[in-house]
N, C-alpha and C positions, 0 to 999 in steps of 0.2 A: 783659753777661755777664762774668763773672770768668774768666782767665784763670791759665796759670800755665808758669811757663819750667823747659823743660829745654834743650837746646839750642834747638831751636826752642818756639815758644806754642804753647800747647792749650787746647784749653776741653772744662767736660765735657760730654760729648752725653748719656750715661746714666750717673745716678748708685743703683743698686739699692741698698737695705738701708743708705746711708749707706757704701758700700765704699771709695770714696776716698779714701784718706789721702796728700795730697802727700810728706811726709817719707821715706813707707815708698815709694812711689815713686821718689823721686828717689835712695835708697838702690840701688834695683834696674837704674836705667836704666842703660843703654851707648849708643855709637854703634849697636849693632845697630839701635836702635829707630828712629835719627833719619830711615831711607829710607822708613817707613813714616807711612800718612795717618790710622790710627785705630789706637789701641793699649788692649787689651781686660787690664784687670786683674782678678782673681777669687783668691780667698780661699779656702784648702783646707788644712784642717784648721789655722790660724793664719797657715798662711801667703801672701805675696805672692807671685803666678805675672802673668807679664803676655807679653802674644804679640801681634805687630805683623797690620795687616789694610791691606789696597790698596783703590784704586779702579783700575777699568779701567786706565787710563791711567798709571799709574806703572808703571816698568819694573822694580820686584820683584814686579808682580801674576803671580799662580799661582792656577788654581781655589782650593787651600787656602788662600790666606789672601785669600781675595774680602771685601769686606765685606759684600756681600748675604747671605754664609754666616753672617755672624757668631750671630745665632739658633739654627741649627743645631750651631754651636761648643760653643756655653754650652750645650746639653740634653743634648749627648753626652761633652764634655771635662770640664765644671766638676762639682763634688759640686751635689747634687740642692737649689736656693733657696740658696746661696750668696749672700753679700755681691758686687758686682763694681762696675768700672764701665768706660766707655768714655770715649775722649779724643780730640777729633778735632784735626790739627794745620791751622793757621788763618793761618799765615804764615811763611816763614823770616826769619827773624834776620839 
């Protein structure tokens, strides 16, 4: 599976509608994102929004950003069949 570096590798886990664009990504990222295990980007009205998700076990985990929620994220945050995608991180650097 094809990966792709921002500070740390990801690969993507879901990729909807083709929404993944690395470029427009890597334009967006910060350190904010690097504590986070799954990072969820979605497309709204052209543009790129991206928002970090945990598993249990990491210590930014908070009900809101569980990734069991993440489904629930997308039906109630994103515009309604948006482009999105999801990026799980696979290893530090």
């Amino acid at each position: 599976m094809k990966t792709y570096e921002f500070k740390y590798r990801y690969e993507i886990e879901k990729d909807y509608k083709s929404g993944f664009d690395y470029e427009k990504a890597k334009e967006l990222w910060t350190d904010y994102f690097d504590d986070y295990d799954y990072v969820l980007g979605d497309w709204s009205y052209g543009h790129l929004r991206l928002k970090g998700f945990c598993d249990k076990k990491n210590k930014k985990y908070k009900k809101i950003n569980d990734i069991k929620m993440i489904d629930d994220y997308i039906k109630t945050h994103c515009a309604y069949d948006s482009r999105y995608f999801i990026l799980k991180k696979i290893e530090d650097k």
